[in-house]
LUMDOBA-626414 format. One record per atom (N, C-alpha, C): x negated, y negated, z. Coordinates in steps of 0.001 Angstrom, whole numbers, padded with zeros to 6 digits, always signed. Each point is the difference from the previous one (the first is absolute). Layout:
BEGIN
XYZ/...
//
This chain:
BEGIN
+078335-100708+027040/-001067+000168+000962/-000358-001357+000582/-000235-000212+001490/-000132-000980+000317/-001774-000075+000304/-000527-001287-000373/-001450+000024-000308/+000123-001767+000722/-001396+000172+000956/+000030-001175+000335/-001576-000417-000630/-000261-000593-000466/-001703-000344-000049/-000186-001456+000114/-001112-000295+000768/-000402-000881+000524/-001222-000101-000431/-000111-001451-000709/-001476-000446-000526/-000348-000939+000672/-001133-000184+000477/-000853-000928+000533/-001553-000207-001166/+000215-001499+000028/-001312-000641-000730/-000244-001374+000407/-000461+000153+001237/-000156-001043+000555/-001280-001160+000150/-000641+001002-000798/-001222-000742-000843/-000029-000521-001411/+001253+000289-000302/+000397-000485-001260/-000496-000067-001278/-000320+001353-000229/-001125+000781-001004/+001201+000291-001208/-000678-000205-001042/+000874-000163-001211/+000312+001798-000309/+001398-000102-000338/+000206+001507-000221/+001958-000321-000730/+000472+001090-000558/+000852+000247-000886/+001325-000737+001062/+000731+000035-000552/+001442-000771+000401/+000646+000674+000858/+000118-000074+001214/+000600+001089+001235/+001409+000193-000219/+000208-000049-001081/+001493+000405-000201/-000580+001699-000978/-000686-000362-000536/-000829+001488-000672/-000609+000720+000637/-000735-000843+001192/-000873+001264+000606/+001172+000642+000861/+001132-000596+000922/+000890+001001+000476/+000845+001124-001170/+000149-000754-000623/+000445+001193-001261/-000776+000862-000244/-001160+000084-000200/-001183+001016-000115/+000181+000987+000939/+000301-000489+001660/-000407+000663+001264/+001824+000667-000028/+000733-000327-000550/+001584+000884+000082/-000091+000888-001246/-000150-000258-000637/+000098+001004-001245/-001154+000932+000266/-000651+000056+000765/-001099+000826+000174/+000598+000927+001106/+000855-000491+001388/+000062+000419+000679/+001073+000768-000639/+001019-000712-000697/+001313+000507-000677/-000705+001922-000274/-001070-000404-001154/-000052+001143-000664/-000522+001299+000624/-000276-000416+001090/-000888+000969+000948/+001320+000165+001125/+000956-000376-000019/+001383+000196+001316/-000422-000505+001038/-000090-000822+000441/-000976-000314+001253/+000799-001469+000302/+000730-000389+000936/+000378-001105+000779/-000982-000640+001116/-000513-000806-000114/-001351-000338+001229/+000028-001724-000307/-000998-000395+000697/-000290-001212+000361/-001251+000165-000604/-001095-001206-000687/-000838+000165+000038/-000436-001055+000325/-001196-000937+000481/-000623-001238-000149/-000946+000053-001065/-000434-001044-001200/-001022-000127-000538/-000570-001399+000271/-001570-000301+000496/-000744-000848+000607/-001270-000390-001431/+000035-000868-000181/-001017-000277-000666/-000917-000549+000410/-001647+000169-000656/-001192-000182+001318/-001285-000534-001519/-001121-001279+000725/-000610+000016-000812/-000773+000676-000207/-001165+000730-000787/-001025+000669-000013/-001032-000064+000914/-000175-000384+001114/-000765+000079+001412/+000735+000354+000563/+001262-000434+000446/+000564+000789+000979/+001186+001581-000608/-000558+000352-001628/+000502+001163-000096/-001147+000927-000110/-001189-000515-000006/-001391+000995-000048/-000195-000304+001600/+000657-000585+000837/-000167+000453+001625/+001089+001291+000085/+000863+000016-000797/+001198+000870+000276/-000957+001507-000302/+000346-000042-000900/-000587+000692-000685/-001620+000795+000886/-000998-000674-000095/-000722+000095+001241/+000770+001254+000844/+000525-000753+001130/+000582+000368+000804/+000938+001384+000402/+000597-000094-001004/+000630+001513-000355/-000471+000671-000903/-000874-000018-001177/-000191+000989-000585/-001897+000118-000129/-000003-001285+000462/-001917+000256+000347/-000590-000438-001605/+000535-000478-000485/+000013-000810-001714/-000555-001027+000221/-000979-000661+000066/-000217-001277+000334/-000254-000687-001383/+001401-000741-000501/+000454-000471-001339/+001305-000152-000028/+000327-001081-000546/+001355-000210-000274/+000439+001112-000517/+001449-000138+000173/+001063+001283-001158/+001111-000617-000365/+000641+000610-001500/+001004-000789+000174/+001675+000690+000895/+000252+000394+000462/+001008+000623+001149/-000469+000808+001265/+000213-000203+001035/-000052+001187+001231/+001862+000009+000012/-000455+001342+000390/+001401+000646+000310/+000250+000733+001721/+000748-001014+000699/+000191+000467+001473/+001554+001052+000500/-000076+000971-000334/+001124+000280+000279/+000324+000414+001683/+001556-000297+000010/+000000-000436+001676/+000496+001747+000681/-001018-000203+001095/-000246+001545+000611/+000788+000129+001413/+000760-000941+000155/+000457-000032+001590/+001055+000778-000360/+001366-000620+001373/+000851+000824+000118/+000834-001043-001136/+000848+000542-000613/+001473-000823-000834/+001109+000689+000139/+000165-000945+001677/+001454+000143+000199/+001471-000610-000404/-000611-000908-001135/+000857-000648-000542/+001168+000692-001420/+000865-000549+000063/+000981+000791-000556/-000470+000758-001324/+000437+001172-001001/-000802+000287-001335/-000433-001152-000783/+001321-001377-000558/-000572-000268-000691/-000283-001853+000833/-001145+000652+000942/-000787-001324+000453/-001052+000219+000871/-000542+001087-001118/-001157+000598+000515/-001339-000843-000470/-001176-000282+000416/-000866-000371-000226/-001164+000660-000660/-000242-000207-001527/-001154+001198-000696/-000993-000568+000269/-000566-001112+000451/-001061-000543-000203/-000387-001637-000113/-001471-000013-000138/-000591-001283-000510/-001003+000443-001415/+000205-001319-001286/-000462+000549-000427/-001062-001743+000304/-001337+000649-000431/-000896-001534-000418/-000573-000098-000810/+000319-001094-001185/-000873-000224-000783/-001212-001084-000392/-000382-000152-000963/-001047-001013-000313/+000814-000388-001046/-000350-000759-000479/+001192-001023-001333/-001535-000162-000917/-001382-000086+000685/-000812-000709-000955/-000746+001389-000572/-000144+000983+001090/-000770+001509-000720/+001058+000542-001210/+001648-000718+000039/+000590+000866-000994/-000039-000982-001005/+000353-000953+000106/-000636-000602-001319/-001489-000038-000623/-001064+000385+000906/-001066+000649-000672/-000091+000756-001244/+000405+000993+001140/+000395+001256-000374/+001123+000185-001647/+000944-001161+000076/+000604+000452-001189/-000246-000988-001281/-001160-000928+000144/-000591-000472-000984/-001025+000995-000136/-000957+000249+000583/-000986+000884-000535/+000410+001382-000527/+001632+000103+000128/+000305+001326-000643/+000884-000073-001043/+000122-001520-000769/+000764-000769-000710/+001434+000516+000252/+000708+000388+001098/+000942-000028+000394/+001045-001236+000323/+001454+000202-000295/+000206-001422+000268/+000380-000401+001499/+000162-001044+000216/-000383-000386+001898/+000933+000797+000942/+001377-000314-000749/+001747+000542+000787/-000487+001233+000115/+000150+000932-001053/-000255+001349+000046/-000695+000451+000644/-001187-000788+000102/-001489+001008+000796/+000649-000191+001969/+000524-001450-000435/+000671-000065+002100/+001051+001269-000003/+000577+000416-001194/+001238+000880+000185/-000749+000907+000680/-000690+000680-000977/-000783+001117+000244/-000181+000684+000927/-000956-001555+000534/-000668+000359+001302/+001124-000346+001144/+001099-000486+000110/+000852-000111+001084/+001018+001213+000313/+000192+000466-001268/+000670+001432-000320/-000944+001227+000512/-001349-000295-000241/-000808+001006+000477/-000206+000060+001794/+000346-001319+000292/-000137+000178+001572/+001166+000686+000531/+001187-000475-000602/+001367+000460+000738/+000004+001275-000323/-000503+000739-001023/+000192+001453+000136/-001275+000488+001250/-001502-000678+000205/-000333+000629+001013/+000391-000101+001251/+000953-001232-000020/+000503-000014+001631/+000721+001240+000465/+001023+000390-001602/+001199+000818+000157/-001072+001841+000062/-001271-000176-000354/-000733+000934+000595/-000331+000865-001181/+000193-001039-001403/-000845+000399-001113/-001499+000234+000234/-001131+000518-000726/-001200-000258+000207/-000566+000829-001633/-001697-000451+000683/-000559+000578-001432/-001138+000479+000119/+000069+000917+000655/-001583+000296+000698/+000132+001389-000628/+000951+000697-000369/-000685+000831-000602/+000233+000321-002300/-000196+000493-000486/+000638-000053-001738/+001739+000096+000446/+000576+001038+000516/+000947+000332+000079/+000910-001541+000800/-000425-000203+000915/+000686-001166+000253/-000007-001839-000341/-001117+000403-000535/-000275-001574-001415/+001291+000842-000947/-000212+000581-000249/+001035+000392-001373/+001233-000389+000248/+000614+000526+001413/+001396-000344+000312/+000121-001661+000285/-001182-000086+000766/+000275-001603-000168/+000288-000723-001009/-001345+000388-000678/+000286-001265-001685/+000928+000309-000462/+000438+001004-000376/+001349+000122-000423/+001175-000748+000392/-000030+000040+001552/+001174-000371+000598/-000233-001613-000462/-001717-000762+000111/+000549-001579-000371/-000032-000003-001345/-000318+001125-000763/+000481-000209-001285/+001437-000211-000372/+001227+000735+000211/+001069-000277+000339/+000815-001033+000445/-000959-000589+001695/+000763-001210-000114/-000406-001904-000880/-001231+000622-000472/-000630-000855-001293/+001170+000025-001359/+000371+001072-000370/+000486-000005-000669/+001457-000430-000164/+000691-000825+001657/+001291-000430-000165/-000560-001116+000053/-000741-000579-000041/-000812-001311-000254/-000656-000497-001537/+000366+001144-000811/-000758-000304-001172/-001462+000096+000333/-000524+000402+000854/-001354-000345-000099/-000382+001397-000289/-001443-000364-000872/-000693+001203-000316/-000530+000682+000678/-000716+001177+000161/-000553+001095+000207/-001665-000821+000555/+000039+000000+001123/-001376-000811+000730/-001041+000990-000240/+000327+001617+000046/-001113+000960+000065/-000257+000376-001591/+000566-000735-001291/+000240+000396-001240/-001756+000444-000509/-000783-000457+000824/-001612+000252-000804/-000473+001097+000589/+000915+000803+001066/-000605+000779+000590/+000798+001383+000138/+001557+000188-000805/+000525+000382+000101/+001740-000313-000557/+000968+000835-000020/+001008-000283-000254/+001040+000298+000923/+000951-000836+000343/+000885+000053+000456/+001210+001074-000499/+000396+001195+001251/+000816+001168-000556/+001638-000283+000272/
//
């Protein structure tokens, strides 16, 4: 499968080794069949609680928005464009000390969790949280990494 991803951090916000986070974003796409392009942008916490803001009316940082691309893709199957994803680097390391999580994993998580909503995962209702977590339960698990939802549930 051909996978192009493109990281931009041009603010130069501390985050995992971009040789992992594209591995994260192919094995994710791998497991879901999906050939696409994605961009991931990293943003500090003002300008991801403007994002944020802006599209979802949240006025607060988050740690990922997920943009998936709605135009036309006339480009060949496999150089199609799924999206942008954006994150915060400092809400997820918050986030995965206060949940004594360890740092890699919690970016997996949450970078795995965007690329399945680009690909048009979601979780708005029981039935489709379920298929989701599952699904990043799965690709957690070719990572060795544990079960992120383990206090709230088990992975099937």
């Amino acid at each position: 499968m051909i996978n192009n991803i493109i990281l931009i951090n041009d603010n130069n916000l501390i985050i995992p080794d971009k040789k992992k986070i594209k591995e994260w974003v192919a094995v994710s796409l791998k497991h879901i069949k999906k050939k696409a392009n994605i961009t991931l942008r990293t943003f500090t916490k003002p300008d991801m609680q403007e994002l944020n803001n802006k599209f979802r009316k949240i006025n607060s940082p988050t740690n990922i928005l997920a943009f998936p691309y709605k135009g036309e893709n006339n480009l060949s199957k496999d150089n199609r464009l799924l999206g942008d994803l954006a994150i915060c680097p400092d809400v997820i390391v918050k986030e995965a000390e206060q949940q004594e999580k360890n740092i890699d994993s919690h970016f997996a998580h949450i970078i795995i969790h965007g690329v399945l909503h680009l690909a048009g995962y979601t979780h708005d209702d029981n039935k489709n949280a379920k298929v989701m977590e599952n699904t990043e339960c799965k690709i957690l698990e070719f990572f060795n990494i544990d079960d992120p939802y383990i206090k709230e549930k088990e992975c099937l």
